[in-house]
C-alpha positions in Angstrom: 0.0 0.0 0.0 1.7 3.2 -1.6 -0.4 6.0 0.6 1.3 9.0 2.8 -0.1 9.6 6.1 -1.6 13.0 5.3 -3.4 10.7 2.6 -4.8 8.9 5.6 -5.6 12.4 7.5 -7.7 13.8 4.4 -9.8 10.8 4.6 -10.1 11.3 7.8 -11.1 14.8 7.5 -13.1 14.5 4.6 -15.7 11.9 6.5 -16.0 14.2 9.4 -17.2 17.1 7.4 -18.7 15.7 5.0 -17.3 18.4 2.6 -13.9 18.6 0.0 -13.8 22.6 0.7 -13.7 22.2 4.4 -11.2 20.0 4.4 -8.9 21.6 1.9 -9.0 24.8 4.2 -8.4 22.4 7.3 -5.6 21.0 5.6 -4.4 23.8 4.0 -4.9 22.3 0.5 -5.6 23.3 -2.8 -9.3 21.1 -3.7 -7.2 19.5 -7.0 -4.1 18.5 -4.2 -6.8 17.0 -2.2 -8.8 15.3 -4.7 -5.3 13.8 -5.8 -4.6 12.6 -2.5 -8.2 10.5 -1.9 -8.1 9.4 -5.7 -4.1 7.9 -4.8 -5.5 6.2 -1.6 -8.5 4.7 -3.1 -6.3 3.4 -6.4 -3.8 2.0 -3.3 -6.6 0.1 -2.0 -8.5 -1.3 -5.1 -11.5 0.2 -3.8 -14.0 3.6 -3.8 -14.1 5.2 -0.3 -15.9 8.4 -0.7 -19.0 8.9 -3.3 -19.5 12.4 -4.2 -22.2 14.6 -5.1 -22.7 17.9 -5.7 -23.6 19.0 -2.2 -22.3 16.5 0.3 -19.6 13.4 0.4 -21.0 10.2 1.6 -18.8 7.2 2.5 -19.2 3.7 1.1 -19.5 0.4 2.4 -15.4 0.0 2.4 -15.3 3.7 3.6 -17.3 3.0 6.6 -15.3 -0.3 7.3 -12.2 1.8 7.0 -12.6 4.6 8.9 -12.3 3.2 12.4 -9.1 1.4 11.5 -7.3 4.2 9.7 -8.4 6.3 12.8 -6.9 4.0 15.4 -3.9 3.8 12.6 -3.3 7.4 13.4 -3.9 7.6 17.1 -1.0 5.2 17.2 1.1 6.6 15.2 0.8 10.3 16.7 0.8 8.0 20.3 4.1 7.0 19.1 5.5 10.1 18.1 4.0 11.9 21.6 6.5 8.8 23.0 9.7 9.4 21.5 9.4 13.3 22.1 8.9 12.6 26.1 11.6 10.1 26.4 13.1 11.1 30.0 9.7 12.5 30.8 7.2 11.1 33.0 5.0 9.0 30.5 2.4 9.7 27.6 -0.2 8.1 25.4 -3.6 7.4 24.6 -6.3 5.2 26.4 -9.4 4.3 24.7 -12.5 3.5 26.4 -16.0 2.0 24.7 -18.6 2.5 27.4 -22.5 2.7 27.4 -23.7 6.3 28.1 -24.9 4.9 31.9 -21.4 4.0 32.8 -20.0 7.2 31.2 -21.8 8.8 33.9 -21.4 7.2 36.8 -18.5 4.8 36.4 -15.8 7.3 34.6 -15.8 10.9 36.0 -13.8 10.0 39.5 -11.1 7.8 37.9 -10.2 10.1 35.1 -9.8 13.4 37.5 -7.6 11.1 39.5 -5.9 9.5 36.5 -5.4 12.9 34.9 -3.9 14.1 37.9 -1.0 10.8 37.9 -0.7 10.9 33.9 -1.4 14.6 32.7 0.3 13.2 29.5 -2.2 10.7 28.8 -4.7 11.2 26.7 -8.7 9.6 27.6 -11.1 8.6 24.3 -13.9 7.7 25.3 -16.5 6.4 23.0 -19.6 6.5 24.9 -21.8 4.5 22.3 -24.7 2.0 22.7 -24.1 -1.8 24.2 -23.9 -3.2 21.1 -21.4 -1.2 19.1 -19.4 -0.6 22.5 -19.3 -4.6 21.9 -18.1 -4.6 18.1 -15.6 -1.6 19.0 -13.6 -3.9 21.6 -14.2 -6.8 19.6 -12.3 -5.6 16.6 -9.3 -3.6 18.8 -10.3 -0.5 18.4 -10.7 0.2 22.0 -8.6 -1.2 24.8 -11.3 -2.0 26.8 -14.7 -1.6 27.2 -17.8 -1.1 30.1 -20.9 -2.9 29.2 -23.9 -5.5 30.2 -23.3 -7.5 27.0 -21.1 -9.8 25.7 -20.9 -12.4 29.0 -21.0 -15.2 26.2 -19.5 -13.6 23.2 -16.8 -16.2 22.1 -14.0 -13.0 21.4 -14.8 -11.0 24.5 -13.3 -11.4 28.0 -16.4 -10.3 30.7 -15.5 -9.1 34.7 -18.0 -8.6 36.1 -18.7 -5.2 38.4 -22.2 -5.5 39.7 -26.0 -5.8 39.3 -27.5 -3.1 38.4 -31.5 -3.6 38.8 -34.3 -1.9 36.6 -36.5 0.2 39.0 -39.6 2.6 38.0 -38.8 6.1 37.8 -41.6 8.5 38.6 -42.8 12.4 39.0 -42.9 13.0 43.1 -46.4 13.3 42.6 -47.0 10.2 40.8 -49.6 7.8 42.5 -47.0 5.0 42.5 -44.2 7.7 44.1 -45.0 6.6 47.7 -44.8 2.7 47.2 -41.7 1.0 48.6 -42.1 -1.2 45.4 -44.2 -2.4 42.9 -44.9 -5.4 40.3 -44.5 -5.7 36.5 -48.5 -6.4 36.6 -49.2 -3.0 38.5 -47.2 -0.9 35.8 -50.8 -2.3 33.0 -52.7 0.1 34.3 -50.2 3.7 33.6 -48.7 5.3 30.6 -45.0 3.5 29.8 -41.9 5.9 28.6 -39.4 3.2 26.7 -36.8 2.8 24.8 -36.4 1.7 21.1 -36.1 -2.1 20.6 -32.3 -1.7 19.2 -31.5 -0.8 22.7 -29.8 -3.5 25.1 -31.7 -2.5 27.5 -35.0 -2.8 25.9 -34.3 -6.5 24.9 -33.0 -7.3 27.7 -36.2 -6.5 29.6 -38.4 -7.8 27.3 -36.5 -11.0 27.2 -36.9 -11.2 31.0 -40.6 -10.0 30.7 -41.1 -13.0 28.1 -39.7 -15.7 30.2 -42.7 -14.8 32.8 -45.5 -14.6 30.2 -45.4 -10.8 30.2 -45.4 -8.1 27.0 -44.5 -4.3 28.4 -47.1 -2.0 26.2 -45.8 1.7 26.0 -47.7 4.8 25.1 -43.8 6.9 24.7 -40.7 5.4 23.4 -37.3 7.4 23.0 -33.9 6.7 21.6 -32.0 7.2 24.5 -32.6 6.6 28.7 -31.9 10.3 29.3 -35.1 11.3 27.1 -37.4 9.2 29.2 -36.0 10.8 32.5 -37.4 14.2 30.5 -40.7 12.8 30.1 -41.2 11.8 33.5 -40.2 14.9 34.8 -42.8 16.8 32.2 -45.3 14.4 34.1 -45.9 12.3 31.0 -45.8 8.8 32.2 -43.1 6.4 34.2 -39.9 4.5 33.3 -38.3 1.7 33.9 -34.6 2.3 33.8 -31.3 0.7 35.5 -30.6 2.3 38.8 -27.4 3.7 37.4 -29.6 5.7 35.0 -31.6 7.1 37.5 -31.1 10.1 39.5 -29.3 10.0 43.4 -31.6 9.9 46.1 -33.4 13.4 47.0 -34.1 14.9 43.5 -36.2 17.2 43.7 -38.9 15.6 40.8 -38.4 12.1 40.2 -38.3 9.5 42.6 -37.7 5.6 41.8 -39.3 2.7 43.1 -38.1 -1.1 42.9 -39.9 -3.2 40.7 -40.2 -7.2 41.3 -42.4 -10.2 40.0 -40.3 -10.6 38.3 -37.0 -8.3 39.3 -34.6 -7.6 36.6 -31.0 -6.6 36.6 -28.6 -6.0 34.1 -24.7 -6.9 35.0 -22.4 -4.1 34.2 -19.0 -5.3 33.9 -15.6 -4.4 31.9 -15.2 -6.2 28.3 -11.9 -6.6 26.7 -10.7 -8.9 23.8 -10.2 -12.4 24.5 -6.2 -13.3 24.8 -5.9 -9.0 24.2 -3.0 -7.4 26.7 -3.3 -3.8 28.1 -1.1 -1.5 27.4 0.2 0.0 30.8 -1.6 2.9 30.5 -4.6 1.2 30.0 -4.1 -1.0 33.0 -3.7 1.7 35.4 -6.6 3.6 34.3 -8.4 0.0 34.4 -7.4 -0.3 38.2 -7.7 3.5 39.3 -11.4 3.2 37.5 -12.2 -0.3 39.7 -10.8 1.8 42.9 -13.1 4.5 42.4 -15.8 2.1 42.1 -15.5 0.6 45.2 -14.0 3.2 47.5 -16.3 4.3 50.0 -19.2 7.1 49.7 -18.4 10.7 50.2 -18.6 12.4 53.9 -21.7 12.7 55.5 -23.0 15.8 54.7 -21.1 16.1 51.3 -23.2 16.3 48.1 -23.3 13.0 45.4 -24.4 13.2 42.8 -25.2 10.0 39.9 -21.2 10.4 39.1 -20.2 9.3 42.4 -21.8 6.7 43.4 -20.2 3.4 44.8 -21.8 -0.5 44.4 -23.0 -0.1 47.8 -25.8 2.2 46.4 -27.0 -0.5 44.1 -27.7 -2.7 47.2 -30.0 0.3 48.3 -33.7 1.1 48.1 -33.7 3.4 45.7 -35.9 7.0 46.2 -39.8 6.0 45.8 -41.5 6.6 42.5 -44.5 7.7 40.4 -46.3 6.0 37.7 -49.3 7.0 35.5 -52.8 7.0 33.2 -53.4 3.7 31.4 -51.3 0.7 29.7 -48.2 -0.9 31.1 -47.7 -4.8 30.7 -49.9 -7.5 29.2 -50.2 -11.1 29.7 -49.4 -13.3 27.1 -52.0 -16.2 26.1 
């Protein structure tokens, strides 16, 4: 392959912005340099990666397969380069992290203050995508590890388990349901359902669950992602059922959650990295400062916490109470 790494970096450019002009000016090319540049690295390859129209650059099928490995191509090599100018120096690098939006929350503000403080060389990616792409993205290297409640039986991913994390019923305060100290799947038939799309993990994985017990969740709202439900519930619009990590800390203000059993379901959270796959040593330290943060104890008393710094312990908690709301819920299957 006959291609120069600024090749590589217009490809780059030119799928983020979907535009030859912007890029040239990024790059500080001429548009005919530029256009030489992709044409050179798509003869190299033996394969179209960019199809253009007048307007707007899409990518193809072999662009969109490419562009994640000529990324993490690059990271390397500028990784690399960031080495051998801090020789003698303390350490530098990159660590790349695939992690569902929950544990982006909750999991990863604490250990990268305290990581950032030990490494201020070290540079943090973190992807926070859904569970399955987070899953793909380890699977294929281009993360060094990942946080996720998938991939327990996938035959190229290594699971560790961290902890349970339970689906509970989140609620306006003044929800009828906000004062129980829990309720069941069958009580949710009667009040308007919030939910999320069925290409979320989490959505199959309740429904699964809900299935084994002879039970359909009906939903009057459904949202791509948990934090659009929480909006809803807020507005006074229905309930939820999301993992407790999802949920607001104890004392908010608007929405409280309840537990929800017969049957309960849980999710396990737990860090996903490829099968036989060593960490680099910045990635194992960040690994271990991220596990330390996630069990060391609970602020002070009196101290503010908020979803970002909570501990397993919580999990083992009643959560806040909750609300629910108007009609439809669950169904029994015949």
């Amino acid at each position: 392959m006959n291609a120069e790494l600024l090749d590589l970096k217009a490809f780059i450019t030119v799928a983020e912005t979907g535009s030859f002009v912007r890029t040239a000016k990024a790059l500080n090319l001429s548009q005919p340099a530029l256009s030489r540049r992709i044409q050179k690295l798509e003869e190299s390859l033996g394969a179209p990666l960019l199809e253009r129209s007048t307007r707007h650059v899409n990518l193809t099928m072999t662009g969109r397969d490419f562009l994640p490995k000529v990324r993490r191509l690059i990271d390397e090599f500028e990784t690399s380069v960031l080495a051998i100018h801090d020789i003698g120096a303390r350490s530098s690098g990159l660590v790349s992290v695939a992690a569902v939006p929950t544990a982006v929350f909750y999991f990863l503000p604490r250990a990268i203050g305290r990581f950032a403080e030990a490494y201020p060389r070290i540079r943090i990616r973190i992807l926070d995508i859904g569970a399955n792409e987070g899953l793909e993205a380890v699977a294929r290297g281009e993360v060094d590890f990942g946080i996720n409640f998938i991939g327990a039986s996938h035959a190229e991913i290594e699971f560790e388990k961290l902890v349970e994390d339970p689906f509970v019923l989140a609620c306006r305060h003044d929800h009828p349901l906000a004062s129980r100290k829990q309720v069941s799947w069958s009580e949710i038939v009667s009040h308007r359902v919030i939910t999320v799309g069925r290409n979320s993990g989490n959505r199959a994985l309740i429904d699964n669950a809900l299935a084994r017990h002879g039970l359909q969740l009906n939903w009057s709202y459904e949202v791509a992602h948990l934090s659009g439900s929480l909006g809803l519930v807020e507005a006074g619009l229905g309930i939820a059922i999301l993992p407790r990590l999802a949920t607001p800390a104890a004392g908010h203000p608007i929405i409280h959650t309840v537990r929800v059993t017969d049957p309960e379901v849980s999710r396990t959270i737990g860090i996903v990295r490829r099968h036989g796959s060593t960490l680099s040593p910045h990635a194992s330290q960040f690994l271990k400062m991220l596990l330390d943060a996630w069990h060391s104890p609970p602020r002070a008393p009196g101290q503010t916490r908020s979803r970002s710094q909570g501990t397993a312990a919580d999990l083992t908690k009643d959560g806040p109470q909750l609300p629910g709301r108007q009609k439809r819920g669950l169904k029994k299957l015949s």
